[in-house]
N, C-alpha and C positions, 0 to 999 in steps of 0.2 A: 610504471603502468600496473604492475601485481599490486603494488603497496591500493592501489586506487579500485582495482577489483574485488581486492580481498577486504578491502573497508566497506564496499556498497555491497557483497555478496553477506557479510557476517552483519552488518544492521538488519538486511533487509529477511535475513533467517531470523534473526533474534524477534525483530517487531514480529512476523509473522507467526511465530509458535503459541497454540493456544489460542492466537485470536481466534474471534466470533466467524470469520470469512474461514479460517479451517476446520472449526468445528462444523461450518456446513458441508463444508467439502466430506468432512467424515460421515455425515448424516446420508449424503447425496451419495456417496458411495456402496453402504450401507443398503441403502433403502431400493435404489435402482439395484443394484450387483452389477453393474459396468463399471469397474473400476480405469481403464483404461480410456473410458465414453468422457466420466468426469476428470481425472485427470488431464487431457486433452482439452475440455473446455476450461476448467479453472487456470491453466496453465496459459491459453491462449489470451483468459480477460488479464491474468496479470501482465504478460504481455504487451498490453494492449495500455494498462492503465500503468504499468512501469513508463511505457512508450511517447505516454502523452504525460505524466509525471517530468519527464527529462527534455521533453521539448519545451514546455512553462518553467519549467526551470531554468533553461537555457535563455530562452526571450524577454520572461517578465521583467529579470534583474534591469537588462538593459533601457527599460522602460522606464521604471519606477522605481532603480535603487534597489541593492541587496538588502538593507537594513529595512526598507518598506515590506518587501518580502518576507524576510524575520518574524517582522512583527507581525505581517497577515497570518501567517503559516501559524505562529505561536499563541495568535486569539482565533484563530477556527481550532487550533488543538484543546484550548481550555474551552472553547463553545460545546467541540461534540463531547467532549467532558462530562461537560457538566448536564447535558440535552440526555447521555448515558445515565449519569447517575438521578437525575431528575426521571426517569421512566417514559420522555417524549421521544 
């Protein structure tokens, strides 16, 4: 069970450092001075989008296959990619 914690706690740090959702968070903190206000909401939508992440992850396999999955998840990763480096 640790080995399973510690694998979804250290992706889900790594992906998130840096990204564009913490740089706002840094901006929103910043800007308002509630540090506590934003924290509490940013912390709530990951929550929320960890939340509903792990329930389609749990479901969809059953439906349509892990490997369909795979490959959905791995052409919207090259989509927003590329939607990113394209400026849309």
């Amino acid at each position: 069970m640790w080995k399973i914690f510690l694998t979804s706690f250290g992706i889900m740090l790594l992906a998130e450092i840096g990204d564009k959702t913490q740089l706002a968070v840094i901006s929103l903190a910043g800007r308002f001075r509630s540090p506590w206000v934003v924290f509490l909401g940013a912390g709530l939508a990951m929550l929320l989008a960890t939340g509903i992440g792990i329930a389609v992850g749990t479901f969809l396999p059953s439906v349509v296959g892990e490997r369909t999955v795979r490959a959905i998840s791995g052409g919207l990763f090259i989509l927003f990619g590329i939607l990113i480096l394209t400026g849309k």
